[in-house]
N, C-alpha and C positions, 0 to 999 in steps of 0.2 A: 432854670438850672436842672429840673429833672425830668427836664424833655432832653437836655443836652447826656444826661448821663444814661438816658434809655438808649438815644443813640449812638451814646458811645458802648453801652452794651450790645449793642447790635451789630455793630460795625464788629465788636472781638468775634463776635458769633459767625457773622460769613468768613471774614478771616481765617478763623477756625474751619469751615466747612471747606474752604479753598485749599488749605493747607494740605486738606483731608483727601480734595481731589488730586491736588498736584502733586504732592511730596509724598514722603515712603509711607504707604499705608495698605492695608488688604482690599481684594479686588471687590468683598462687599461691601469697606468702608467709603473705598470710592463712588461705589456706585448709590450707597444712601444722600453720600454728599452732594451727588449729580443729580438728585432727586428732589434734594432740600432747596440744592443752590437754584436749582427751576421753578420750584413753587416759588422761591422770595422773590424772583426777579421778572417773574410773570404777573407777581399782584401788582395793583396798577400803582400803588402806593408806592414801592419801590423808583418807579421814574422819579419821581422828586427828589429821592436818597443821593441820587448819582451825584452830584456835587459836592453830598459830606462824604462818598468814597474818596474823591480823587484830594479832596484837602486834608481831610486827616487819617487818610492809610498810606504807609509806612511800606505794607504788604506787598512783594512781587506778584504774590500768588492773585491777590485780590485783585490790585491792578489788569491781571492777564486776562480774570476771568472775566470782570466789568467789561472794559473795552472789548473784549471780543463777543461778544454781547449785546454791546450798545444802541448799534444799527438795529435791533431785533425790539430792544426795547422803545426805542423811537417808533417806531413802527405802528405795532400792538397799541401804542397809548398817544398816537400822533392826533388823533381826532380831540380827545379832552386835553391837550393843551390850546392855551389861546396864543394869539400872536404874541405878545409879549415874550410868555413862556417861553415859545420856539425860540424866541432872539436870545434871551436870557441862558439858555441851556447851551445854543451854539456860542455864545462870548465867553462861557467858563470855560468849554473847550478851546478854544483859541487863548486864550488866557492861561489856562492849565500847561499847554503847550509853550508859549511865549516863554513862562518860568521853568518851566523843567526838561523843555524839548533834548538838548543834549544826555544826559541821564535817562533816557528812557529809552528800553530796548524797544526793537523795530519793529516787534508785534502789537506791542500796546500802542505805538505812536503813530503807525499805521492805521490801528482800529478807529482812533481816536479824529485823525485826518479824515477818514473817511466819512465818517459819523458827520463832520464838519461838512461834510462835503454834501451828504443825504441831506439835510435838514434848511442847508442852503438852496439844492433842487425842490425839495419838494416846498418852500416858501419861493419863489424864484416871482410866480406869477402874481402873487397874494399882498406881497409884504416887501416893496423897495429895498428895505434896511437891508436887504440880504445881500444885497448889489455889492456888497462894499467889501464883500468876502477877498475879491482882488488884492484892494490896498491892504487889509491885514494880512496879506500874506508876502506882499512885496515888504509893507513894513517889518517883518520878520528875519526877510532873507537880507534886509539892510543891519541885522543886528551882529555883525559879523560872520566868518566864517565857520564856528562851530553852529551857527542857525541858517548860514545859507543853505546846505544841504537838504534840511529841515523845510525849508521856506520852498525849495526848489518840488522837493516830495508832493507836497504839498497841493503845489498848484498841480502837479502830474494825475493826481486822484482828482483833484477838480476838474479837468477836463473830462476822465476814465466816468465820474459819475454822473457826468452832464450828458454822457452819450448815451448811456445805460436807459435800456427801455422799458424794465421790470418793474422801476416802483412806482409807476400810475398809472391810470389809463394813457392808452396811443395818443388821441387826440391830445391832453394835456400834457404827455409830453415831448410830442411834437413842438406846440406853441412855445415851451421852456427853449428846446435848445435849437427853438430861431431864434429866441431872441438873446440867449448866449453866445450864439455865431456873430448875431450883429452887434452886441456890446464886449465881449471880453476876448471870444477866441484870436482872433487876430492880431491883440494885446498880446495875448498870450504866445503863440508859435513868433512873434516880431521879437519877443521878448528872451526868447529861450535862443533862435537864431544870433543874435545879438551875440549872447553869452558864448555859440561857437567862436562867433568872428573876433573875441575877445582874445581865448583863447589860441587860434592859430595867426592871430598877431602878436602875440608872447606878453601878455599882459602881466607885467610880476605879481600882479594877485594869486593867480595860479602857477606862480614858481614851484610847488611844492607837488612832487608827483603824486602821492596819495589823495591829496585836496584833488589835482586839477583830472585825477584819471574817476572820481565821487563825482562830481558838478557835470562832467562828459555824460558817465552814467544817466545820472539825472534829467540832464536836457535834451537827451538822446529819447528815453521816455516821454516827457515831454514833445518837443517836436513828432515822434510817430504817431502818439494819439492824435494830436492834432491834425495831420497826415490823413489818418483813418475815421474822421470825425462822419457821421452818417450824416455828409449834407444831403445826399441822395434824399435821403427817407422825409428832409426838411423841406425839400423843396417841392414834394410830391412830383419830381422827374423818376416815375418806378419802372417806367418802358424802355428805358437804353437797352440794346443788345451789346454793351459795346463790355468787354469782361476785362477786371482786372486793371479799369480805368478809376483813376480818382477825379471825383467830381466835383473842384473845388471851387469857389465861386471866383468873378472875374477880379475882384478885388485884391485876390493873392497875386494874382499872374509874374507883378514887377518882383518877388520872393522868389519864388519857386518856378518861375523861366527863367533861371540865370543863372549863366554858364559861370560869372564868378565864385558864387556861391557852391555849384555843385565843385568846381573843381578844390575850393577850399573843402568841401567832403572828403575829397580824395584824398587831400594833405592829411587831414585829420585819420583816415584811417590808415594811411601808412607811418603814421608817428602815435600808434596805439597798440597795445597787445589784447590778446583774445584775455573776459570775454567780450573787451570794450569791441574788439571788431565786426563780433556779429554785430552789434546795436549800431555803428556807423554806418556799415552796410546797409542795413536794415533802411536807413534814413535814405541811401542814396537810392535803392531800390524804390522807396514808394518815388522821390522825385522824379525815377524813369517812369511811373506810372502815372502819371499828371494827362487829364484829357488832351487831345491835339488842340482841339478850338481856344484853350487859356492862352498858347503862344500869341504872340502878337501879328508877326507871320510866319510865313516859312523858312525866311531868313534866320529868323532868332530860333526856330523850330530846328535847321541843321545845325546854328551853331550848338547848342545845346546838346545836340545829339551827336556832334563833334568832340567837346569835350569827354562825353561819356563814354564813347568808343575811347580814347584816347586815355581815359582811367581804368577804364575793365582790361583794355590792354596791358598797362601796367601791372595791375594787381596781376593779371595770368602769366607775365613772363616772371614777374618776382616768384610767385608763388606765394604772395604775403599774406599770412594772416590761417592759410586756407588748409592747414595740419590741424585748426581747431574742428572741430565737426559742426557745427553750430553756424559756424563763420561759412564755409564751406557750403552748408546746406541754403543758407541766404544769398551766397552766390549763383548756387543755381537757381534761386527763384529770381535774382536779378537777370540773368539768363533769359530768363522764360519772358518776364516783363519788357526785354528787348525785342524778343522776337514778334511779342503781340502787340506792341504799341506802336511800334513803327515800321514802317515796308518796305521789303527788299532794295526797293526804288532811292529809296533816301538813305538807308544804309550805304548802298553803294556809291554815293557822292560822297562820304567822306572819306577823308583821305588815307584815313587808317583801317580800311573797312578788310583789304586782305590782307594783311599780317596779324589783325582782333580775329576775325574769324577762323584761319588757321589754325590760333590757338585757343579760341572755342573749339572745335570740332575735336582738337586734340584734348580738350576737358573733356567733353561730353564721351569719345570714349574710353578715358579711362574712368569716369563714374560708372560708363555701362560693362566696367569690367571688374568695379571693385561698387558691390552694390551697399556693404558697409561704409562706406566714403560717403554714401550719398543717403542715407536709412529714411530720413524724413524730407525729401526735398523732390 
């Protein structure tokens, strides 16, 4: 009992010092707080507190400043936990989430995901149990729709973290996310894919415009990471000349060579407003940048490239979407990805190639005549 009341003195005490940083207080009382709150969460002792924060603080303040923290403290103190530990610490998080995920603003739940996410990588090679980080997360987005969102986040940072080459040595984690590419990612983008073609089949799940324009967002995230996953770097293929091409293995190919599916992109972003446009765009962009060799032949290599003429076309006679700047500016990096990906030669087979290109040319110069139109692109 009066370990429990030290702790619970303790716990008022950072509280108090969060309160001190975050809320109205003088610039030197913040800054003693920003001094204290580093000393307690640098001593190593501290990593083990982290689960009497998140069960008995009440505290927003406290909440914001732990989880943005967290990662830092996994870190510093990753060496003296033993496996167990590690597992033990990622299941309160996922746990702490399961129960309060909807109530928790986006900073803490995000810190919180990621942290999930860190600890998952860097045990990935070590320790099995981590494998399973998947099912708890699908198990999550199964707990309705104020946790799909939640679930959907979730695995987006699960992907963002697996690619991320900062928190080990190269060699090690290299070996991590082969062997994430060969067990989950594929899961993963099959999974999120899915969820569009749910979607633009009119699935009453996402009747409800704010739900279904939240889970777009989300799997739009999803699917780009996965998109831009550094197989390159996995496979040790570091010598292509070839720029601006995605190097995805052959196993995506029947996904992501397919002219139904991209043309379902197109529906999707003309039945979405900015800023969900850039992000669908963004999706359809990286599928024009897919290597030539993934098609199966050339056949399936025009159609494809059929359909795509055949939707850039659209969007530039509508003009849809392309008053937002953002949207606009991924337009022209879709642009660009046409021009580099594919050759004049096969451009020209398709059937829409002079009437798309007219009104290309007639984009490209009023970009080059309104260079605020075009600021980042």
């Amino acid at each position: 009992r009066d370990d429990i009341e030290m702790k619970d003195e303790d716990l008022k005490y950072f509280e108090n010092l969060c309160n001190m940083l975050y809320g109205p207080s003088s610039q030197q009382e913040k800054q003693k707080a920003d001094e204290e709150l580093t000393k307690i969460m640098k001593n190593p002792s501290f990593a083990n507190d982290v689960e009497y924060v998140l069960k008995y603080s009440q505290n927003n303040y406290a909440l914001t400043c732990l989880s943005i923290s967290l990662k830092h403290i996994i870190l510093d103190n990753w060496v003296s936990f033993n496996a167990d530990r590690r597992l033990e610490i990622r299941n309160s998080l996922i746990d702490y989430i399961r129960n309060n995920g909807p109530k928790l603003n986006s900073l803490v739940f995000r810190s919180l995901s990621q942290a999930i996410s860190l600890i998952t990588k860097l045990s990935w090679i070590s320790d099995r149990r981590h494998r399973s980080l998947l099912d708890s997360i699908e198990g999550i987005i199964e707990m309705g729709p104020a946790y799909s969102i939640i679930g959907l986040d979730m695995m987006s940072d699960f992907v963002e973290q697996m690619n991320l080459p900062n928190t080990m040595d190269s060699t090690e984690h290299r070996r991590t996310a082969t062997q994430f590419i060969s067990e989950n990612l594929l899961d993963i983008f099959e999974y999120a894919l899915s969820v569009f073609r749910q979607i633009h089949n009119g699935n009453p799940l996402y009747s409800d415009p704010s739900y279904r324009n939240a889970v777009l967002e989300s799997i739009s995230s999803i699917v780009s990471r996965c998109l831009q996953f550094d197989f390159q770097g996995c496979t040790g293929d570091e010598g292509s000349d070839e720029v601006w091409v995605l190097q995805l293995p052959a196993t995506w190919e029947g996904l992501v060579c397919n002219s139904n599916m991209l043309r379902m992109l197109f529906d999707i972003y003309m039945s979405v407003e900015s800023p969900l446009t850039r992000s669908v765009l963004e999706i359809i962009m990286l599928f024009a940048s897919v290597r030539r060799s993934l098609f199966r032949d050339g056949t399936a290599r025009l159609e494809f490239l059929n359909v795509l003429i055949q939707g850039v076309q659209k969007c530039l006679e509508m003009g849809y979407g392309l008053t937002d700047e953002d949207t606009y500016n991924m337009m022209c990096q879709l642009l660009g990805r046409l021009k580099s990906n594919f050759q004049l030669s096969e451009l020209m087979k398709t059937p829409g190639y002079a009437p798309c290109f007219e009104l290309i040319a007639n984009f490209t110069c009023t970009s080059l005549r309104d260079w605020n139109a075009c600021s980042n692109s």
